[in-house]
N, C-alpha and C positions, 0 to 999 in steps of 0.2 A: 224715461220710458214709463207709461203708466202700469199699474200692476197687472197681471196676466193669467190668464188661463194657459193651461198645456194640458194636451192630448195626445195619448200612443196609441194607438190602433193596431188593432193584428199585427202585433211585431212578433216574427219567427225568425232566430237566426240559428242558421245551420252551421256547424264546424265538420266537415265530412258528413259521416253518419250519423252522428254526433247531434242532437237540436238540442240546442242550448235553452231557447226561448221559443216556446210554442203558443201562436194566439195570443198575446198577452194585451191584456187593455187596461189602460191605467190613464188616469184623470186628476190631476194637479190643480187644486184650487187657488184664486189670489189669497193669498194671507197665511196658509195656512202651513202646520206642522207635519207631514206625509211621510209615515217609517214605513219604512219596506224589510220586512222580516223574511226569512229563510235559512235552510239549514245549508251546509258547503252544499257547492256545487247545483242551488237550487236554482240560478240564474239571473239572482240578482244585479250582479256585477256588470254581469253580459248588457242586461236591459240598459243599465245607466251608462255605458262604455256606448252602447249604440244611441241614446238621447244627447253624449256628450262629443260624438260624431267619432268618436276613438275607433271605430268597428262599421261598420257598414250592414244593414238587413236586409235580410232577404225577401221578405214581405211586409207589407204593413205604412203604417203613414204616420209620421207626428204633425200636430197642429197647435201651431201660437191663436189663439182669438180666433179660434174655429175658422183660421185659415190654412191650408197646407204648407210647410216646410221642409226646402231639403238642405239638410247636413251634413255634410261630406266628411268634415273636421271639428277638431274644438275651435277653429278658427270663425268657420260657420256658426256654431252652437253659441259663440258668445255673442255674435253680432244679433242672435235671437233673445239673448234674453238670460242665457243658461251660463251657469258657471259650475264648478265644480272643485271641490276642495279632497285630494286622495290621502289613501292612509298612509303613506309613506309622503311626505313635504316631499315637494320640489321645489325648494330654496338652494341660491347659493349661501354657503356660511359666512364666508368670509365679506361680504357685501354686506351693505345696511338695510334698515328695513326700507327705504325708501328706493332705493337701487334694485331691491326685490320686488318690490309690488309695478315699477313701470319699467321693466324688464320686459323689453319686447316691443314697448310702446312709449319710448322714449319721451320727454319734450325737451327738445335742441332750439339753444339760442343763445349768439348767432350759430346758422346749422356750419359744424357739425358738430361743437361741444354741450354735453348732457346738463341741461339745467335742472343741477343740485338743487339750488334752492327753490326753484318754485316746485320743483318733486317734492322736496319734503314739505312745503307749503300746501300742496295738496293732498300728500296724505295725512298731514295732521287734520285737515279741515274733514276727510272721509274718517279718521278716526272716531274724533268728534260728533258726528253727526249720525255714527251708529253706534257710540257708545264702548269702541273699542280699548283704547286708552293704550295707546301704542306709541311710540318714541320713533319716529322715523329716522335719526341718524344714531339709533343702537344699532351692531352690529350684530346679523342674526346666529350666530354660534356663541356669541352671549348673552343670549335671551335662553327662560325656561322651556321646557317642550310647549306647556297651554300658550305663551305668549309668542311664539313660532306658528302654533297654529291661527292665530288670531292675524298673523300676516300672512298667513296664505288666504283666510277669508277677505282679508284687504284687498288683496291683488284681485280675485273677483271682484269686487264691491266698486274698486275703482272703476271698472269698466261697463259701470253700470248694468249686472246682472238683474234678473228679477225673480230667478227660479237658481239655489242653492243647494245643488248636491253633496253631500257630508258622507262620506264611504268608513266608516267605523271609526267617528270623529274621537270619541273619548278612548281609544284602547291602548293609548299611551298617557293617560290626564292620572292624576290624583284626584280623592272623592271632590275635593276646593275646588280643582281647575274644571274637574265635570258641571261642577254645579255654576261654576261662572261661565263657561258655555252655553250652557240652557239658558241662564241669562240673557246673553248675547242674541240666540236663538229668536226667544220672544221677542226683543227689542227690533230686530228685524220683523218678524211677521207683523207688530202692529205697526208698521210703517208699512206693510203693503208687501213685504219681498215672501218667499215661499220656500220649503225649504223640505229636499228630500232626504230624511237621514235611514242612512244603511248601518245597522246594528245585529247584534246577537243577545243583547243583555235585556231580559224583557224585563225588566225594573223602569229602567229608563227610556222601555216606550211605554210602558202606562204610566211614566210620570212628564213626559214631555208633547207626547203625540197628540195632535187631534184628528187624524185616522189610521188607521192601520190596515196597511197591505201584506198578507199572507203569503211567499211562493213555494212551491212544492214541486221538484222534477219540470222545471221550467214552464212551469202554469201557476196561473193564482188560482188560487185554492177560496180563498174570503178576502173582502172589505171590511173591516168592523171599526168602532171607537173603544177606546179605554172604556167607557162607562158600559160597554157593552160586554164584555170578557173579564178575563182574569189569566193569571200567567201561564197555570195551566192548560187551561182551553188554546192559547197563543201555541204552545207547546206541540200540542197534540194534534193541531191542523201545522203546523210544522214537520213534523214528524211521521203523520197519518196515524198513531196512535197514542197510546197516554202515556204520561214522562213523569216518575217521580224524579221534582224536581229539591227537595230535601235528602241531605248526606244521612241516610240511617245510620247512625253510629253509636255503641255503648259508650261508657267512659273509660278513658284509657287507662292499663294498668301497665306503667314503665316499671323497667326494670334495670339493668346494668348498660352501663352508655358504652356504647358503640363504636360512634363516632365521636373522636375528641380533637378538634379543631385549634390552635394556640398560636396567640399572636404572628396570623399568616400574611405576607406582603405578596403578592399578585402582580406581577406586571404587562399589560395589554401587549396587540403588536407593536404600538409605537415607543415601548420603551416607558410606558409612562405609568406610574403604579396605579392601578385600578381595585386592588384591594387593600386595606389599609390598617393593619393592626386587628385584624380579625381574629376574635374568638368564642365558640357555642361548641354545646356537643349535646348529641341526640341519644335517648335509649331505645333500650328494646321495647316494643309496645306501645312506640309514643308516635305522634306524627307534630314532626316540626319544618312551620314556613315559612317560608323567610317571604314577605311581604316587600314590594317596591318600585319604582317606575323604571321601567328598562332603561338599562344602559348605565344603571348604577355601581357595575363590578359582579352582580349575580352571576354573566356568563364567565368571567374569566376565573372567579370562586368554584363552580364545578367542571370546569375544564382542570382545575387544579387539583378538585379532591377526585376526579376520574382517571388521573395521568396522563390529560391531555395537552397540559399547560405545567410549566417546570413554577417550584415556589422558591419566591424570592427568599425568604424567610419565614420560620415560623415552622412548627411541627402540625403533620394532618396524621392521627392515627386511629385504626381499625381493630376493635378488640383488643388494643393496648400495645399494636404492632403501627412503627411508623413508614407510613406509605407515602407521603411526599418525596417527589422525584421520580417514582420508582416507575416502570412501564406499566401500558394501560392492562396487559395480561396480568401483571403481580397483583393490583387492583382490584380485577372480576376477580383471581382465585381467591383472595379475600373474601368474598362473598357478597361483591355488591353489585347489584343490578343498575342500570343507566336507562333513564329515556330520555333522550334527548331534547333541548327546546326546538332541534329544526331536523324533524323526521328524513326527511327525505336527502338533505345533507349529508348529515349526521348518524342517522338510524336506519338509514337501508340502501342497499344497492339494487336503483331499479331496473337495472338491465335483468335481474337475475329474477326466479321463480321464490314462489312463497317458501317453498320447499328450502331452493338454498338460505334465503334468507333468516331463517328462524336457527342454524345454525351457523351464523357468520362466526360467533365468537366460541362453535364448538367443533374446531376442525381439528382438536390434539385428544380429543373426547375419545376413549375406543370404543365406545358404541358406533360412531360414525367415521373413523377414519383408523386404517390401518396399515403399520407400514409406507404411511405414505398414500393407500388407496382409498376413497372416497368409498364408503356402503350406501349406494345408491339407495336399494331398497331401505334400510334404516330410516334412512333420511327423509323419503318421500314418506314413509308409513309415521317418523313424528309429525310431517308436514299435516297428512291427514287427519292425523289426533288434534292436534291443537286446532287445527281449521274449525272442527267441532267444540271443544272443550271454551275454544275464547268468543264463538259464533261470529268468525272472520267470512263475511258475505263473499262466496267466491265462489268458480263454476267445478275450481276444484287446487288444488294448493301447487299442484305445476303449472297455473300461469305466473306469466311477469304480475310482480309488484307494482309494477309502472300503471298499471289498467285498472287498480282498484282506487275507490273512492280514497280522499284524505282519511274517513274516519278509519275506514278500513285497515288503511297502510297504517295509521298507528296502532289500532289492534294485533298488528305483526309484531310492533315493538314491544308490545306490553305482553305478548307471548310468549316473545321471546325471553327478555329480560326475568321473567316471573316463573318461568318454566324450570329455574336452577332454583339450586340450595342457597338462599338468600340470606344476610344477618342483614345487610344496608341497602334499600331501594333508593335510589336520587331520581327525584322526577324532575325536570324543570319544564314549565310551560307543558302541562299534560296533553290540555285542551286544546291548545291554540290552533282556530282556526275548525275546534271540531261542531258539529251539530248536537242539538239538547239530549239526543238517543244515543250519542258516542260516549258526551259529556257523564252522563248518568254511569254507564259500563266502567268507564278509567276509575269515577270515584268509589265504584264500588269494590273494582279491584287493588286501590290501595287500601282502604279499609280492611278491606279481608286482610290483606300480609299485613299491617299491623296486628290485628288481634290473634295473627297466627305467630306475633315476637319477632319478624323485623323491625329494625329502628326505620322511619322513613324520612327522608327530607325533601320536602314538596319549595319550588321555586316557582313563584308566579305572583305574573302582575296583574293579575283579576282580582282584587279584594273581594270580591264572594265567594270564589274557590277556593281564599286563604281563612275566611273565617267558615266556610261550611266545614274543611277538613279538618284545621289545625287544631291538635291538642294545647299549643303555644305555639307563637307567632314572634317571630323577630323580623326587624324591620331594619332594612340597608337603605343609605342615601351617601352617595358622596365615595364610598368604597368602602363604608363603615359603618359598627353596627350601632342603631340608636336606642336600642332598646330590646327588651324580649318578655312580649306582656299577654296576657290572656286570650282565646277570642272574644270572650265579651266584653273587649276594649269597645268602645266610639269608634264607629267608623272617620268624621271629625278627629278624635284620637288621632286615628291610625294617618290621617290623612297630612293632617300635622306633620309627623315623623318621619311619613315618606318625602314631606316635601324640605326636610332636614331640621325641624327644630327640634332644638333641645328637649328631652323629657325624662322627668324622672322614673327608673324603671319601676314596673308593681311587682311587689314582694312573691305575688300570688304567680306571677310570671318566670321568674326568674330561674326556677328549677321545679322537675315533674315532679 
């Protein structure tokens, strides 16, 4: 297939009342590198779900080589040209990489049994030919996350796409795996392929892009190029106004540790230890982050120091009191506040009002419950307080939870959580998933409880979030810790360590 133009025209899709995508026009060069930038819910998703035929629009027209196309499916969309790579793989694990990429599109001979060899015969030769460097009969639950992603761009590639959709391709990668990505990237565009990448990290669109698309409340907002802008400006038509996008923070003054952590063993649901001989501890006044590629033991680490998760072994203890095993109540009245990495899971009941929600975890509290009876008025009048005090967008704090934006709903959590008498805040994943104006708020209200002497401990796999906040940074791979070093480590450094080498810890890290 020769290289191609694409064209969306007035694309509006409606969900109820709801317009997701209004008007939107967007033009896909042959060759070229195309981000599409936005804050949640700005409609990015939506656009690429209905270019990838996943959704169906409600007005509007796409066009291959300024002829009209219609799309009903991905089935359709590949047979144009289009492929797509999402942020959560669609691989089976237990298959190889070559059982994965012609999955669905067999080649049988004599029909009806799968000819193995000439599959893997063909994706070594699509390996090759784009620079992949992929093992067709690795099985893909033993491959790294970058090298799982590199077979789901096969599986498009195979099929001869020409235009590649990447929906938040790096937000599982190491700084390594990011940067052999963009690698990848290039090497496709100068062969002709094209490639839409959907991000939030505006680093890595003025270092990879060569144009950039704005959306804002399901319109574009700007066109521009890297040589044109800067992160801010990206920001700010993001957002519709300006974004300090630097963590203002003094230097921390630690004090008495808090959190003391010792030789703790973790074990997932499957029985299988996910944490492994861990041990740190955090003071008052400090912010420590544990730095890492998901799926390392981070979530089952504060499900254990929350009392969410029983420890296999090893002491977790709170002001010198040990709290391993003990219930998630004994925990909070310790004094530590939780934000969850999966808000809506984990951090709220969206059936219920803002109001209920900001005191789920204070219903034995007598300000708000007595004998048994709920203080309605109380309740609604903290609802109104913190509405104002955290600037939770909302028409008033007795609606559902369920109706407010992402960023919003986590501003509940961080209301809630921060509104007690606090010695230990655990954030994990503050941001995930928020906009540059949410993003800004959370960091600034961890910083505040630090300098007001909580201990904090920030978990996240965004190494800019871990070196804008972190007073020291430890870093887990494997279920284990590799280190616990400054932030002005190397991102290289850090990148290392996340992806488990060995290193020797810096002195200057080690303790506040």
């Amino acid at each position: 297939m020769p290289p191609m133009k694409l064209e969306l025209r007035g694309i509006t899709k409606r969900f109820g009342s709801l317009v997701a995508n209004r008007d939107v026009n967007l033009t896909i060069e042959p060759g070229e590198i195309h981000c599409l930038l936005g804050e949640n819910g700005a409609g990015k998703s939506t656009l690429m779900n209905v270019l990838f035929g996943m959704v169906s629009m409600n007005e509007g027209e796409i066009l291959v080589n300024d002829e009209r196309v219609v799309i009903k499916d991905p089935k359709d969309a590949v047979a144009n040209g289009i492929g797509m790579v999402h942020q959560h793989f669609m691989l089976v694990p237990v298959f190889t990489v070559a059982e994965n990429v012609v999955l669905g599109a067999e080649p049988v001979r004599p029909w009806p049994f799968l000819d193995r060899i000439g599959a893997a015969r063909e994706i070594r030769e699509v390996s090759r030919r784009y620079g992949l460097d992929v093992d067709p009969d690795a099985v893909v639950e033993n491959l790294p996350i970058g090298m799982q992603q590199r077979v789901e761009i096969l599986k498009a590639l195979d099929r001869d796409v020409e235009v590649l959709i990447l929906d938040e391709p790096t937000a599982v990668l190491t700084p390594q795996e990011a940067e052999a990505l963009f690698g990848i990237m290039r090497s496709l565009t100068a062969q002709g392929k094209s490639i839409v990448f959907i991000t939030h990290k505006l680093k890595e669109v003025l270092a990879i892009a060569d144009r950039i698309t704005v959306m804002r409340l399901g319109e574009v907002v700007a066109t521009t190029t890297p040589a044109e802008t800067t992160e801010s400006a990206l920001a700010a038509l993001m957002v519709g106004r300006s974004v300090n996008l630097v963590v203002d923070k003094a230097p921390a003054r630690p004090r008495d540790v808090v959190l003391a952590v010792d030789d703790v063993y973790v074990e997932d649901d499957r029985g299988l230890t996910s944490v492994r001989g861990l041990s740190l501890s955090v003071h008052a006044g400090e912010i420590l982050a544990i730095a890492g590629v998901q799926g390392n033991g981070q979530t089952e680490l504060v499900e254990a120091l929350t009392g969410l998760r029983s420890v296999a072994s090893g002491s977790i203890s709170i002001r010198g009191r040990n709290v391993a095993n003990r219930s998630v109540r004994s925990v909070l009245h310790a004094g530590v506040g939780h934000i969850p990495e999966d808000r809506q899971r984990n951090g709220l009941v969206l059936t219920m009002s803002i109001d209920d929600n900001l005191v789920l975890d204070l219903q034995h509290d007598p300000r708000f419950s007595r004998f048994g009876m709920r203080n309605l008025k109380a309740i609604h009048e903290n609802g109104a307080r913190r509405l104002e005090e955290f600037d939770i967008r909302a028409a008033n704090s007795a609606v559902l939870v369920s109706t407010l934006s992402g960023g919003n709903q986590q501003k509940v959590v961080v209301a809630r959580e921060l509104s007690r008498d606090l010695h230990l805040l655990i954030c994990s994943q503050p941001t995930r998933g928020l906009d540059v104006g949410s993003i800004e708020y959370v960091h600034r209200e961890i910083v505040r409880n630090r300098d007001a002497g909580v201990a904090v401990l920030v978990i996240s796999s965004e190494l800019d979030e871990v070196t804008a906040l972190a007073d020291r940074i430890a870093v887990m791979f494997g279920g284990r810790l590799m280190g616990i070093v400054p932030p002005s480590t190397s991102r290289d450094q850090l990148g290392l360590m996340m992806a488990g080498s060995d290193h020797e810890l810096v002195a200057a890290g080690a303790a506040p």
